[in-house]
C-alpha positions as CSV (number, residue, x, y, z in Angstrom):
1,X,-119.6,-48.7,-89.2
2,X,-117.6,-50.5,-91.7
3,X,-118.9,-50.5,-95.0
4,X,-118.2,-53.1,-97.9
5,X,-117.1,-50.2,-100.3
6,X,-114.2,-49.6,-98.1
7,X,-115.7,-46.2,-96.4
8,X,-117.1,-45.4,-93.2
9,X,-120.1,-44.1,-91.6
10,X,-120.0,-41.8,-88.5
11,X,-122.6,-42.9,-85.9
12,X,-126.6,-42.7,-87.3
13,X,-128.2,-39.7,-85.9
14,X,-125.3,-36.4,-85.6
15,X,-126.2,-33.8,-87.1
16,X,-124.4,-34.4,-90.6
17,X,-124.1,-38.0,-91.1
18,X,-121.0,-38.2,-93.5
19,X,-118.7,-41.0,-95.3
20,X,-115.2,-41.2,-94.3
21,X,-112.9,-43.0,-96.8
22,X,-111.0,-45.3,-95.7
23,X,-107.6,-44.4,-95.1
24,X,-105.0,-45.2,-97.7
25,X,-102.5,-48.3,-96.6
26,X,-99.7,-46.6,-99.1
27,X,-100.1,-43.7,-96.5
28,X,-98.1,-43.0,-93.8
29,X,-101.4,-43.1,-91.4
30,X,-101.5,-42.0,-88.0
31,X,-105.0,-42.5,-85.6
32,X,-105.9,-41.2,-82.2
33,X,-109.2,-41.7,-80.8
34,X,-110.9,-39.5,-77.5
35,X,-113.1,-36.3,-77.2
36,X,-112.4,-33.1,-78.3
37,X,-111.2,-31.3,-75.2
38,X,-108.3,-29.4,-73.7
39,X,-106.7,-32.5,-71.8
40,X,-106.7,-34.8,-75.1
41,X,-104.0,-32.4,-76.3
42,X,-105.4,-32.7,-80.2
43,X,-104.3,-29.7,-81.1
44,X,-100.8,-29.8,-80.5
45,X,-101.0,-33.5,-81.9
46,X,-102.1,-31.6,-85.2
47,X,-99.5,-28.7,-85.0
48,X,-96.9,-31.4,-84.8
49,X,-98.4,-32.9,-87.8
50,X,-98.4,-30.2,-89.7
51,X,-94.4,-30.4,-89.2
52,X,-94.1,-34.2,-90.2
53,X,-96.8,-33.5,-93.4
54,X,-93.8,-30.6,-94.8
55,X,-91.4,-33.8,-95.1
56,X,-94.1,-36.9,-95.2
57,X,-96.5,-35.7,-97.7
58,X,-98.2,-39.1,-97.8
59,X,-98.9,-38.9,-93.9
60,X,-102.3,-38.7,-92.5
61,X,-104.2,-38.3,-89.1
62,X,-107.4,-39.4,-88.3
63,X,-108.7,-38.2,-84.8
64,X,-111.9,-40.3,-83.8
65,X,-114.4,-38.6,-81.7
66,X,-116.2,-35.2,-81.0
67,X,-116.8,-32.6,-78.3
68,X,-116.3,-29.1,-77.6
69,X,-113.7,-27.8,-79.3
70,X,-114.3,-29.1,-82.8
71,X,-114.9,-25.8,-84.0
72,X,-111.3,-24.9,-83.2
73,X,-110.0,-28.4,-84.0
74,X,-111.6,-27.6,-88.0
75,X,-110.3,-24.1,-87.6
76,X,-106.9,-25.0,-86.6
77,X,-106.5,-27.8,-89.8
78,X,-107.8,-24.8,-92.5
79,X,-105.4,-22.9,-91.0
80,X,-101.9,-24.9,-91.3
81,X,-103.7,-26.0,-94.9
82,X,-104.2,-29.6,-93.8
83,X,-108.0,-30.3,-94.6
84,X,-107.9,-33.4,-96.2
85,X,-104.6,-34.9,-94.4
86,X,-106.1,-34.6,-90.9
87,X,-109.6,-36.1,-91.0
88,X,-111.9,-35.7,-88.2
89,X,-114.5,-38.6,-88.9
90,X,-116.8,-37.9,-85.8
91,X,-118.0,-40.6,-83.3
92,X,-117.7,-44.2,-84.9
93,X,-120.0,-47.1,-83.8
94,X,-117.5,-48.9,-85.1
95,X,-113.8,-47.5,-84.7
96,X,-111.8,-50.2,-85.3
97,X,-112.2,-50.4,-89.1
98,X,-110.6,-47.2,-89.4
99,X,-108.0,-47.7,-87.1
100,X,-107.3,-51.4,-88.3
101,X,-106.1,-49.3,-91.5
102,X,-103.5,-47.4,-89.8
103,X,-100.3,-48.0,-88.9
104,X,-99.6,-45.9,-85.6
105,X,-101.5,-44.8,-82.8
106,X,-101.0,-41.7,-81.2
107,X,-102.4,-41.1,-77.6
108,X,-101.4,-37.4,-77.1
109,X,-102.9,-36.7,-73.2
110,X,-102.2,-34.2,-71.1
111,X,-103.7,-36.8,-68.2
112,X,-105.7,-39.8,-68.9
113,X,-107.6,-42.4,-66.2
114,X,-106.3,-45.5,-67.8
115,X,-105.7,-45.2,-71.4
116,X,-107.8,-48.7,-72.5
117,X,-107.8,-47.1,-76.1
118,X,-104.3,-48.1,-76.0
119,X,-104.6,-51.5,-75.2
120,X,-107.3,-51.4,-77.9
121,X,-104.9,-49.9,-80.4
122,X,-102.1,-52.7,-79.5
123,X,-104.5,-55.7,-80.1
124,X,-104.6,-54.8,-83.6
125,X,-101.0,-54.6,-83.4
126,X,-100.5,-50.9,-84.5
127,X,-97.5,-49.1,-83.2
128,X,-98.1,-46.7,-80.2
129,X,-97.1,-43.3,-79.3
130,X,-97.9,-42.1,-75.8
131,X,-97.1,-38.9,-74.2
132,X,-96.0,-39.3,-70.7
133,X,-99.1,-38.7,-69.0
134,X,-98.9,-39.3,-65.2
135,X,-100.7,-42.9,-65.6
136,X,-99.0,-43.7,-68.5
137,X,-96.8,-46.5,-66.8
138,X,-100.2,-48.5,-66.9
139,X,-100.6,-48.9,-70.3
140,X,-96.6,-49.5,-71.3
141,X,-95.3,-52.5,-72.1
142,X,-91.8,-53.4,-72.6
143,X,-90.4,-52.2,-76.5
144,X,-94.4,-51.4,-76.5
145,X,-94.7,-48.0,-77.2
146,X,-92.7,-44.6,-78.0
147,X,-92.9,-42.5,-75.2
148,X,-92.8,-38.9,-75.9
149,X,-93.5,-35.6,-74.3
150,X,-96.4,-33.3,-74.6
151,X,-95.5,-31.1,-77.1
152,X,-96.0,-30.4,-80.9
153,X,-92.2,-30.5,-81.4
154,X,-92.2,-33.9,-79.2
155,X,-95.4,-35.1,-80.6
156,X,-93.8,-34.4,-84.1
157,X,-90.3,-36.1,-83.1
158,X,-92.9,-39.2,-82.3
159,X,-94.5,-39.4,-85.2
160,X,-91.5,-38.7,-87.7
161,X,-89.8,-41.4,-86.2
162,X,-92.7,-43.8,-87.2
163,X,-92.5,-42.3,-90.4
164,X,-89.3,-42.8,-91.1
165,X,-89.0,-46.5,-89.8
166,X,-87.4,-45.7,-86.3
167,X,-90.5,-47.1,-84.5
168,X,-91.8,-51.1,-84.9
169,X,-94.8,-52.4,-84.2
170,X,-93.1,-55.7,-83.0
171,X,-94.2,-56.3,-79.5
172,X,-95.7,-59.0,-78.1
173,X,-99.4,-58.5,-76.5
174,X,-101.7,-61.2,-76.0
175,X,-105.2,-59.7,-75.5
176,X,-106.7,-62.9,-74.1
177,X,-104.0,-63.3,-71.8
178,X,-103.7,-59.8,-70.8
179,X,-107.9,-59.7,-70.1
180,X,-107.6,-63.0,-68.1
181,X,-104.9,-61.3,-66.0
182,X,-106.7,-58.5,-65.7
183,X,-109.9,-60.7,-64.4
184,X,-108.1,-62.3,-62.2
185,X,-107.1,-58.9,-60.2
186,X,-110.5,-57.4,-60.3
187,X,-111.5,-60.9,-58.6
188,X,-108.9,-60.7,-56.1
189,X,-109.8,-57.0,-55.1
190,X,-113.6,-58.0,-55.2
């Protein structure tokens, strides 16, 4: 959860609780949140980071969650020398602190049901990458969000173009509004 000294605790009870710092704001930081498994497409989301971190060496990624493959996620982020620059903090009881630090969201699926970690994402107004998963129309808004492909080329076009300014943040999204809407249709299907 969020801690007063400005670092994070993964969830109580994993094998190896540890302290995450939190991330730098003078960083370039990028977030994605979802388990570790093939459809989340994390590791191409971290070979295209290791592009961007040759020419942004103040960017960072933090991927939120666990699973499966985080064995070859770790494996994959000794190997392109990035231990350090992409931090996998585990599963967070709390999330939002760390992603309230970051600047961009990255939602790098192969498929995805619905995507609510993007609206999650846009209520603290970060800007939003999304690969163009078949549901993704769901979870766009208008001048909401980068689309991009699958990639780690495309992922790393994405993100560069955050980097470098090319992608704002200055959407409008009303949570409250967008939640009563979203009552409101539940109530008319039910």
């Amino acid at each position: 959860g969020d801690e007063e000294d400005g670092n994070f605790t993964d969830r109580p009870g994993t094998k190896k609780e540890k302290r995450i710092p939190a991330p730098d704001r003078a960083n370039v930081n990028f977030v994605t949140m979802g388990r570790f498994s093939p459809e989340k497409n994390h590791i191409n989301l971290i070979e295209g980071f290791a592009k961007l971190y040759t020419e942004h060496q103040s960017a960072r990624l933090y991927i939120i969650g666990d699973g499966a493959m985080k064995s070859e996620y770790e494996e994959k982020i000794a190997a392109l020398g990035l231990d350090g620059k992409v931090i996998l903090t585990g599963l967070l009881d709390n999330p939002f602190g760390i992603m309230r630090c970051c600047g961009c969201f990255v939602l790098p699926s192969i498929y995805e049901g619905m995507g609510v970690v993007v609206y999650e994402a846009r209520a603290l107004g970060l800007g939003i990458i999304v690969s163009c998963f078949e549901a993704a129309d769901a979870v766009c808004i208008p001048d909401g969000q980068l689309l991009t492909g699958h990639s780690s080329d495309e992922l790393y076009e994405a993100m560069k173009a955050f980097a470098e300014g090319k992608l704002t943040n200055e959407y409008h999204f009303d949570p409250d509004s967008f939640n009563a809407k979203a009552l409101a249709e539940f109530e008319a299907v039910v």
